[in-house]
N, C-alpha and C positions, 0 to 999 in steps of 0.2 A: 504493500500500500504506500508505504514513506516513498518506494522509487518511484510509483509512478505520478505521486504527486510532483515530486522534484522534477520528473522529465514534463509534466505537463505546466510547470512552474519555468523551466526550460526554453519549453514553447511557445510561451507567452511574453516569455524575455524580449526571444528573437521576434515575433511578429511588434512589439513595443519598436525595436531596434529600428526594425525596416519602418516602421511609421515614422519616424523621427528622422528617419535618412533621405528619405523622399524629397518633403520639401529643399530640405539642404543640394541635393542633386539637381533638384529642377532648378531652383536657385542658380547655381553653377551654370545651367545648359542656358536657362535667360539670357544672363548675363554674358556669357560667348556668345550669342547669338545677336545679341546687343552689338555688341562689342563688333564682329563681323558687319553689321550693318550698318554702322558708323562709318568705318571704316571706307565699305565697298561699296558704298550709297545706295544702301536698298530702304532706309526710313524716308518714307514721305515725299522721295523722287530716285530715279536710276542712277545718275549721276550727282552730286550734293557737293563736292568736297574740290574738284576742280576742274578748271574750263577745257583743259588736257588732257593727255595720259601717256605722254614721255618725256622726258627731258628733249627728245628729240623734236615731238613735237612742240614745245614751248619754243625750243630754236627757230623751226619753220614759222611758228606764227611771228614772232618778234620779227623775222628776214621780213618775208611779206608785209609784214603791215608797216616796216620802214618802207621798203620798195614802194607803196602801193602811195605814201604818203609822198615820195619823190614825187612819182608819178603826177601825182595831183596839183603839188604845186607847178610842175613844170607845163601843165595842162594836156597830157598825155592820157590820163585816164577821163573814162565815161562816166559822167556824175549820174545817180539817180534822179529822174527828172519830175517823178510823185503826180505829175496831169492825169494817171489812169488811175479813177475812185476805183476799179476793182483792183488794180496790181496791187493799191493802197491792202484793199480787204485782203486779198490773198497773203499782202506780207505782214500784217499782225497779224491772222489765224498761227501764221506760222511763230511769230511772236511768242502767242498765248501756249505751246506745243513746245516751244524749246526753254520757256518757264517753267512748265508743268517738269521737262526734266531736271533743270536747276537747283530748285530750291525744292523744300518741305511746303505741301498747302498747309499745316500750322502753322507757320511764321504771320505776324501781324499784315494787316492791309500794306502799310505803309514801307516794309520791309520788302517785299513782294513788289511793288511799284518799284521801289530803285533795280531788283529784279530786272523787272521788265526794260528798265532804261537801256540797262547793262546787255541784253539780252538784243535789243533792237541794234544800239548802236554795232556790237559786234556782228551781227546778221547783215546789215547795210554796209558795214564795213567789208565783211565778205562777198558779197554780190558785187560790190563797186572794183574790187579787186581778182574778183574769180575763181577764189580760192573755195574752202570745203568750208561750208555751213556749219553753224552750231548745230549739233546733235539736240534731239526732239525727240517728244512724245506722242506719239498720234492718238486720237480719240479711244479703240481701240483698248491702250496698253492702260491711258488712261483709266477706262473704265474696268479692265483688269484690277489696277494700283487702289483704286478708292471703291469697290464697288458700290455698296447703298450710297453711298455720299457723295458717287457722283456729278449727279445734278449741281448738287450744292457749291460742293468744290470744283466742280467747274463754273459757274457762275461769278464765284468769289475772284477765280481767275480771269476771266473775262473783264467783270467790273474793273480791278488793278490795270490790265491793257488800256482800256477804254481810256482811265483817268491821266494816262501817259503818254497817248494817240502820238503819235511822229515823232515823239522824242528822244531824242539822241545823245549822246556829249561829246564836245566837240573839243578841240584847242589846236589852235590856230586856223578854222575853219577845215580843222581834219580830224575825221572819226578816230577818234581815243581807240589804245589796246585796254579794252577793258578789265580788264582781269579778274578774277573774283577764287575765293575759296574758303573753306566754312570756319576754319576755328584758328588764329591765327597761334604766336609762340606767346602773347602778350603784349605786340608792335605789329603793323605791316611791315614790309621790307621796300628798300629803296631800288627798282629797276636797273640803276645806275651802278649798282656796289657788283651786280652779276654779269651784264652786259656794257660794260666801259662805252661802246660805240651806239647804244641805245638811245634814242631821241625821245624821251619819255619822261618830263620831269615832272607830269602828274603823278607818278605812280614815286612816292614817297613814304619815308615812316610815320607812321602815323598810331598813339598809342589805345591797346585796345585791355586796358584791365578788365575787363568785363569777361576776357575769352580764359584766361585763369583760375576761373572758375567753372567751367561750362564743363560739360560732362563729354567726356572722350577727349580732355585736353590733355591727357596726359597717359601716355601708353606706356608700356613696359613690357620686354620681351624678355626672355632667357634663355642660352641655347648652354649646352655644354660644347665647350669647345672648339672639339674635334667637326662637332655637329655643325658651328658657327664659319670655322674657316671652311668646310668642304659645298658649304652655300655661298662662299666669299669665291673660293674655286668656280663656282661653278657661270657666276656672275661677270669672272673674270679669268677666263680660262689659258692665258699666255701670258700671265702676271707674273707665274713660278711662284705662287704664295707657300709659303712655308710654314711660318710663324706669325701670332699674334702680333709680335711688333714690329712687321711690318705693315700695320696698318697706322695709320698716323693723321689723326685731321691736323689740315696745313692753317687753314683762314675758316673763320669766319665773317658775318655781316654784322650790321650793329643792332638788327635783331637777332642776331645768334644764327641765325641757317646757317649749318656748315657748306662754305663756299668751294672748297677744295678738300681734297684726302688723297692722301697717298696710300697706293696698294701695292707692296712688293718695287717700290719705286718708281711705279708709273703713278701722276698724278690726274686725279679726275676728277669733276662737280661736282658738286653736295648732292644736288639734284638728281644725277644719274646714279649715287651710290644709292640714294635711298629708292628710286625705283626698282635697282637691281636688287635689292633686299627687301622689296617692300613694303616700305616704311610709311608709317601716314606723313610722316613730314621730315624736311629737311636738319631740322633744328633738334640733333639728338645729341646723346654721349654713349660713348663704351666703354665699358668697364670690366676689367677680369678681378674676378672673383673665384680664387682657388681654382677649381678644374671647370669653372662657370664663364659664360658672357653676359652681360647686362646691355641690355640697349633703353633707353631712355630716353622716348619722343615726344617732343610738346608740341601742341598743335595740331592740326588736321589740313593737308594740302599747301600749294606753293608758298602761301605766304605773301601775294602780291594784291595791291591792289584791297577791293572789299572784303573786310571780312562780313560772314552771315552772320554768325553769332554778336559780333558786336552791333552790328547794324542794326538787327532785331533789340538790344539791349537799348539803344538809343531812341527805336522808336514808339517803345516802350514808356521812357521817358518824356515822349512828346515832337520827338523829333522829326518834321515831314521828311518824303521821300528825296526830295532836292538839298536839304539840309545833310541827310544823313550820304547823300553820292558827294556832295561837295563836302564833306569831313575825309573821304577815301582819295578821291583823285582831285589831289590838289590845283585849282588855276583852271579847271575844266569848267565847262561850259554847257547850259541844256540848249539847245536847236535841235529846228527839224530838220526831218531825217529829208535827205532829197534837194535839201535848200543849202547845197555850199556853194 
């Protein structure tokens, strides 16, 4: 009788056990899943965190939209002319479709409107240049993303279009590189401190305490080793990496993005390190810890230009949508789109 109360006392341990573990795991699975979709923009839009998705690319769009801004002043390129009310319609739909992939439809009205600014002018800027479109969301994936709230949330979206109709930013009567990405280190970064030859002195530091606190500011990885250098290998596979020390950040910016790193004595962007290790941001440290790596990321995305989170924090505070683009890109200008 005593054993089989004890085994049945037993029993009831272990099913206690696993109730109590439950949440704790789901907990855990949440939170990576969080944490993955932060990351790889799948909260509240496909894309969230940056206008890009290589260092390579950030090079081509910077080349371009210097060239395209030659161009214009030299009066070589084809300005948008804006006379056709439907080309008009056609090119906000597409507007409203390359916000929806942007940004979260949480984000305030007025956050969402500078959005749309940001969204137009680089789209106008594209077409005027021939280059590849901001990436979008069509109806469709839309109503995938939001189901029952579609209506809604698409309305919300439409109305922030509407309120922003043609509007672009401009400096020197040439469509701004708008830049944007979600969560900055604590500052924007200066365009200047990465690309020396970059004609861009909107895009300046500019400080964002607000993003220091935001959730996903702050990542943290850990690899053993062996595990860390043979992903550093693999990233960089005629480096001859050997050894931890030869990795080495050279510079940074004066928001901390590491600008340079050395790998095995080749040096290369901050940029391209952290896409080859896929990093949320630039502006990390490494650390060995006994038979450990520590990486340590702040921030979310390039770090140029708007940050979301802070923009959202300011409009919060009261900030209209013009107020809060003229706090990001310094000296810029709203005009309409079509009208240079």
């Amino acid at each position: 009788m005593g054993k089989r109360r004890r085994k049945r006392a037993g029993f009831w341990l272990k099913g206690i056990c696993l109730i109590l573990l439950v949440p704790v795991f789901i907990t855990t699975l949440m939170q990576r899943m969080r944490l993955e979709n932060l990351i790889y923009g799948k909260e509240g839009a496909q894309e969230v965190w940056n206008t890009i998705d290589s260092v390579e690319g950030m090079e081509r769009e910077v080349r371009e939209h210097q060239e395209n801004k030659k161009n214009i002043l030299s009066g070589q390129a084809e300005t948008q002319s804006g006379d056709s009310k439907d080309e008009d319609e056609e090119t906000e739909i597409k507007v409203l479709q390359i916000v929806a992939q942007e940004i979260g439809i949480d984000k305030s009205a007025e956050t969402i409107k500078a959005q749309c600014v940001i969204a137009r002018t680089n789209l106008y800027d594209a077409m005027q240049a021939g280059t590849k479109e901001p990436e979008s969301m069509p109806p469709d994936q839309q109503q995938e993303l939001w189901g029952e709230n579609f209506d809604k949330n698409y309305q919300k979206l439409k109305s922030c279009v509407e309120a922003t109709a043609g509007e672009t930013l401009l400096y020197n009567r040439t469509y701004i590189y708008a830049a944007y990405h979600a969560i900055s280190s604590g500052r924007t970064r200066s365009m200047s401190e990465l690309y020396e030859d970059a004609d861009m002195p909107y895009l300046v530091t500019a400080e964002c305490h607000a993003d220091t606190m935001a959730e996903g500011y702050l990542s943290v990885f850990y690899y053993e080793k062996e595990e860390f250098l043979e992903k550093c290998r693999a990233a960089y596979p005629d480096a001859g990496l050997t050894e931890l020390t030869q990795i080495e950040i050279v510079s940074r910016d004066a928001a901390e993005y590491v600008t340079k790193i050395k790998v095995a004595g080749e040096t290369y962007d901050g940029e391209q390190f952290r896409h080859a290790l896929e990093l949320p941001s630039a502006c990390f440290t490494i650390t060995e810890i006994d038979d450990h790596v520590r990486i340590v990321a702040r921030g979310m995305g390039h770090g140029f230009g708007l940050s979301q989170n802070t923009a959202e924090k300011l409009a919060k505070e009261g900030y209209g949508y013009r107020e809060i683009l003229a706090y990001f890109y310094k000296g810029a200008v709203i005009g309409q789109a079509g009208n240079l």
